[in-house]
N, C-alpha and C positions, 0 to 999 in steps of 0.2 A: 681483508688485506690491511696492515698496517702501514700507516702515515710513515712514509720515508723510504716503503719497501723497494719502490720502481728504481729503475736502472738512475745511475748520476751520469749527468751529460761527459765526455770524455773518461768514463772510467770503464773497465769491462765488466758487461751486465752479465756476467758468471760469478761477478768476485760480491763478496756475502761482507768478512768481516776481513778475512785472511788474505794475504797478496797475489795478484793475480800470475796467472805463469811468466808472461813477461816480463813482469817486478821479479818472481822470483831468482829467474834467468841472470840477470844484473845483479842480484845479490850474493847469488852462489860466486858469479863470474869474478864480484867485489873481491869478495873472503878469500876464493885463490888468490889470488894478486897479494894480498896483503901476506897471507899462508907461508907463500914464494921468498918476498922479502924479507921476514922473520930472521931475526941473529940466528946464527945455527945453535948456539949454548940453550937460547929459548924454546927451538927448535925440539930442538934433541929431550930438552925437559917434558915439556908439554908431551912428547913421543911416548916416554917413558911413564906417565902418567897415566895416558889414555890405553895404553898395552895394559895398565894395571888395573886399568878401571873394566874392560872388558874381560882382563881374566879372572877376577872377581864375577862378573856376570856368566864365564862360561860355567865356572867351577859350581856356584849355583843351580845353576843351568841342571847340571849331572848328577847335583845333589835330587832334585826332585826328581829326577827318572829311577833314582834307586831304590831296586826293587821292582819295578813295572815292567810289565812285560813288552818287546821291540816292535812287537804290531799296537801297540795300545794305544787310540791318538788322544786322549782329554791329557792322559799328562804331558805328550810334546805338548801340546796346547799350552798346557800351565808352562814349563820348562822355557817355551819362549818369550811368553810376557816375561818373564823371569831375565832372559838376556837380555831380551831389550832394552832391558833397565841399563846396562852397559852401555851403551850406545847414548841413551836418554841422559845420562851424565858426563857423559863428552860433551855433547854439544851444550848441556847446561850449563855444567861447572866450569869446561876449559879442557881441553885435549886433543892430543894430535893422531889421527890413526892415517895409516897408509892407503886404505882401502878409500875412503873418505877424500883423503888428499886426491885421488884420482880424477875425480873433479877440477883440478884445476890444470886439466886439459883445455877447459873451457877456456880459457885465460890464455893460455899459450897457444890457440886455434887464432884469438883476437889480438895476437902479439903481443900482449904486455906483459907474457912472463918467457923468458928465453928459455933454450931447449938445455943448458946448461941450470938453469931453475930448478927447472920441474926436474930433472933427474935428480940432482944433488936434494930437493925437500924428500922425493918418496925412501932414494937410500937410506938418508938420514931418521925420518920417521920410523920407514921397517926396524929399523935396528933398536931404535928406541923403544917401538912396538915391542921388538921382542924380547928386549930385557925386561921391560915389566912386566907382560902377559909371564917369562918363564919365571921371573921371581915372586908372582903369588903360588904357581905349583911349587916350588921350593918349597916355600913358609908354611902351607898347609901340608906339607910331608913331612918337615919337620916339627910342627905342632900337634902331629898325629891326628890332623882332620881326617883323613883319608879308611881313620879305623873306623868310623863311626858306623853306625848301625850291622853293629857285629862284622866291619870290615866289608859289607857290602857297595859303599861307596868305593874305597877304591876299586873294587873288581869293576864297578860299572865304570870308574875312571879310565880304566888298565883296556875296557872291551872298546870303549870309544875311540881310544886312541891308535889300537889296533883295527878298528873299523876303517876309521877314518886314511887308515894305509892303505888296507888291500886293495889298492882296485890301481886299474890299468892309469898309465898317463894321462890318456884320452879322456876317461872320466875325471879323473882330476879337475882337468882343462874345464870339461864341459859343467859340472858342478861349483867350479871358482866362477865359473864368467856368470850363472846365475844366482848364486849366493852376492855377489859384489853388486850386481844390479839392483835385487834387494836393498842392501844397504844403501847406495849411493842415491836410490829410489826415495830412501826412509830420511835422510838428509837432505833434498831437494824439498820434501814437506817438511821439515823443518824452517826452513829457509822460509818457509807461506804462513810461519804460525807470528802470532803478534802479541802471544802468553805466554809464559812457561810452561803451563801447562799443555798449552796445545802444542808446544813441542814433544813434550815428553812422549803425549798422545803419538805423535807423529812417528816419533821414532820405534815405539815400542810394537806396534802393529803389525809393519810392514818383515820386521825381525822375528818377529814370531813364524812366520811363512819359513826364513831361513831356518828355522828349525824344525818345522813341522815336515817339511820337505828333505830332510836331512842335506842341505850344500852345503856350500864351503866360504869359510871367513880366512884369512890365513892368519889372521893374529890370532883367535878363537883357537886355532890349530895350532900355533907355536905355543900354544899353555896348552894343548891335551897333549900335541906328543911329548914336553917335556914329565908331563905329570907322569905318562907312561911310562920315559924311561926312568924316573926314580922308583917307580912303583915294582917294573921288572927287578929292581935289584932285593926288593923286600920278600922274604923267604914265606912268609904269610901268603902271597897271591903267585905263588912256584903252580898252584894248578892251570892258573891261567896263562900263566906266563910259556909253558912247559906245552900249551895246547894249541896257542897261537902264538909263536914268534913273534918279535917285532926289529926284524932287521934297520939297520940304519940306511942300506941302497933304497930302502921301501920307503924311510920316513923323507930321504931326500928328493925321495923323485914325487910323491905327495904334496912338497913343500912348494918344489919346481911350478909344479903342473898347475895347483893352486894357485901360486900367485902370479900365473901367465893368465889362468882365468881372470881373476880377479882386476887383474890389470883391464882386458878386453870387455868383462861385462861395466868397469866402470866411465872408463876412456872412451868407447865407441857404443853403445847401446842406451849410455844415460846421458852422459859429458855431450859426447857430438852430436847424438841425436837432437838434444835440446837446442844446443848454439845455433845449430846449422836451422831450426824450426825458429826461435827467437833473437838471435844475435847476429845471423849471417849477414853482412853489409851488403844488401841490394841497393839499389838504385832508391827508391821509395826511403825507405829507411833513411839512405844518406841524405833526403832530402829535406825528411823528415826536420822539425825545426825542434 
């Protein structure tokens, strides 16, 4: 055993290098707070940022499934290190995502962010999410990314996004609440890492699960259905388009249903769970010096 290894008097004898849960707790809790108070101009930037950083990461994402076949798992495998790199530069570089902000539930559980807060940051985010997430499907439509590999990319674009419609409300729901969980999971370790690296690590991982499990992100989702609907209008992918509709009732109620999940898996599964195990103000605690 190495000289230093044993437990430090008042610290927790689980914590190695990296912050221990109840450090991390207070720091997530920190970052909403701050999140909340944000100008909205900055707000709204950082939003649109982080929508672009992720739809970079999705559109990669589908680039490496192209071609593979839907039961295949090493390339989800690949496909989601591959997102996660989306996510691993938000919280690196600077970025705002909605799914993310969900977290700062915590914050508003401890009152120091008001319920007028927290509604107006995640509005504000979503929207800004979604102009960046849809303006990298734009740029790569109109830079004819989407032809590549003999136009096989887009069809894998076009099926995704048609995937990602069909299904009931219900799954929706049930797929956004553990997609968001993932995420807001993969940001909770971030929050314990004391490198860059061990963030990136942190992030990258747990997003890999969202992919390999096919759930739902809804900014990830606001770039594939957009990318869908430009791709339905291109006369090159008419077989697919022709074979599987993609109504707009189907991509709204997708959109709906997701971002109720995603709301529920971030707010009450990751946000409350942790507060109420590390920040709830008992007794003890409050006495605590």
């Amino acid at each position: 055993m190495e000289v230093g290894s044993g437990p430090v008097p008042g610290r927790d004898p689980r914590a190695v290098d990296a912050f221990a849960p109840r450090e991390v707790a207070q720091r997530v809790q920190l970052a909403g707070v701050e999140d909340a108070n944000r100008p909205l101009l900055q707000m709204f930037a950082l939003a649109v940022v982080g929508g672009a950083m992720l739809g970079l990461a999705a559109a990669a994402s589908t680039a490496v499934l192209t071609g593979a076949s839907s039961t295949a798992l090493m390339p989800r495998v690949v496909a989601g290190l591959v997102f996660g790199v989306g996510l691993a530069m938000v919280m690196t570089g600077g970025g705002e995502l909605f799914t993310s902000n969900n977290l700062i539930a915590m914050g508003w559980a401890s009152r120091q962010v008001r319920s007028s807060q927290l509604l107006v940051n995640w509005c504000v985010v979503l929207v800004g999410n979604a102009i960046g997430a849809a303006s990298i499907a734009v740029m790569l439509v109109i830079g004819g990314a989407y032809n590549g590999a003999d136009g096989r990319f887009g069809v894998r674009a076009l099926e995704v996004a048609i995937a990602k419609s069909d299904r009931g409300f219900e799954q929706h729901v049930a797929l956004g609440i553990l997609g968001n969980t993932l995420v807001c999971l993969a940001v909770w370790l971030c929050f314990s890492a004391r490198s860059t690296t061990d963030r990136m690590l942190a992030c990258i991982l747990p997003m890999t699960l969202l992919v390999v499990l096919n759930v739902d992100h809804i900014v990830a989702n606001l770039h594939y259905k957009t990318a869908g609907l430009l791709l339905m209008l291109d006369p090159r992918f008419a077989e697919v388009r022709d074979a599987s509709p993609l109504p707009l009732g189907d991509i709204l109620t997708s959109l709906a249903g997701v971002t109720l999940g995603n709301i529920i898996g971030g707010t009450v599964l990751v946000a409350a769970v942790y507060w109420f195990v590390y920040l709830y103000p008992t007794k003890e605690r409050r006495d605590r010096p």
